[in-house]
C-alpha positions, 0 to 999 in steps of 0.5 A: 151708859155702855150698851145702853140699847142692850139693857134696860135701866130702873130708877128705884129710890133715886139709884140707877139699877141697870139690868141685863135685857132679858131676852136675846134678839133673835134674827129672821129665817129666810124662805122661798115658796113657788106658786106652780101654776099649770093650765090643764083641761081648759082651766088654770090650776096651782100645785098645792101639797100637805105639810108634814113636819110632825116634830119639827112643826106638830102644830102646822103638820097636815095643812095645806101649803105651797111647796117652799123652805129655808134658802141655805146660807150663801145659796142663789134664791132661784137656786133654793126655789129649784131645789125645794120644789125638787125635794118636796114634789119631785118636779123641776122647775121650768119657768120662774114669772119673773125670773129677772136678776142683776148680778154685781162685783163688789171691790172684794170680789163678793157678788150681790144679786137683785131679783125680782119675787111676785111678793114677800111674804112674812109670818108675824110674830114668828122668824120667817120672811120669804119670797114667793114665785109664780112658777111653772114645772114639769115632771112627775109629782113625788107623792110624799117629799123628801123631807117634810111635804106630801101628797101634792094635787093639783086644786083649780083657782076656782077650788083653791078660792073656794077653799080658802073663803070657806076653810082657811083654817086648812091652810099653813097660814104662811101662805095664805095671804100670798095665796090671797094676793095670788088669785086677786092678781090672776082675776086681774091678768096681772100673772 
């Protein structure tokens, strides 16, 4: 049968009624997101803003998140990592944990990268997956992003747990799982 993974077959009254599938297979939307990490008065913090893409995302618009998006196609993912904090809270990125990378030459001249993320992150049932970095910045917060984030703060680990065991509900829940991971590898010196 031609395309038989595209359709799906019916056998009603000893015929076989072939259909076209339903639904058109969509692909992900990769992003990247940054922990930015600073010790300040003695105590770790991390760079938290507010979500605001009121058209675009009503249903997430006001939730607190980490400054991150979409990588561009053909863009370097440090390069897209640098880019969103930029846009989204004004600072540049200083160091990136780890900022490890094996670049390569294929026979055609096409380049191919191996890097290395703190952790994956994935949205089920949605068209995101993405890596985050731990990251530490400098500059002067930008209070609103250039397109979709605003009022960036600076929380401390023991607000920012807090915060999620008692209201999660108050964050972009894209993040919370790697915010999760975050403070449990913190609390092990793994960071």
């Amino acid at each position: 049968m031609e395309n038989a993974d595209k359709r799906l077959c019916l056998v009603f009254e000893r015929k076989v009624i072939v259909m076209k599938q339903v639904r058109e297979r969509r692909f992900l939307s990769t992003t990247v997101s940054a922990i930015i990490e600073r010790f300040h008065d003695g105590q770790w913090e991390v760079l938290l803003q507010t979500r605001w893409k009121p058209e675009e995302d009503p249903k997430h618009s006001g939730l607190l998140e980490i400054p991150g998006g979409r990588i561009e196609v053909g863009e370097d993912v440090y390069l897209a990592l640098r880019r969103e904090v930029r846009e989204e809270c004004g600072l540049e990125i200083e160091s990136i944990k780890p900022e490890k990378e094996t670049v390569t030459k294929g026979k055609f001249g096409e380049v191919s990268v191996a890097f290395l993320p703190f952790c994956g992150e994935s949205f089920l049932g949605s068209d995101f997956v993405g890596f985050a970095f731990v990251c530490t910045a400098r500059g002067e917060l930008r209070r609103k992003g250039v397109y979709d984030a605003k009022e960036p703060r600076w929380v401390t680990l023991s607000e920012l747990k807090k915060m999620m065991s008692s209201e999660p509900e108050r964050f972009f829940s894209y993040h919370l799982s790697t915010l999760k991971h975050y403070l449990e590898q913190k609390e092990k010196g793994n960071t």
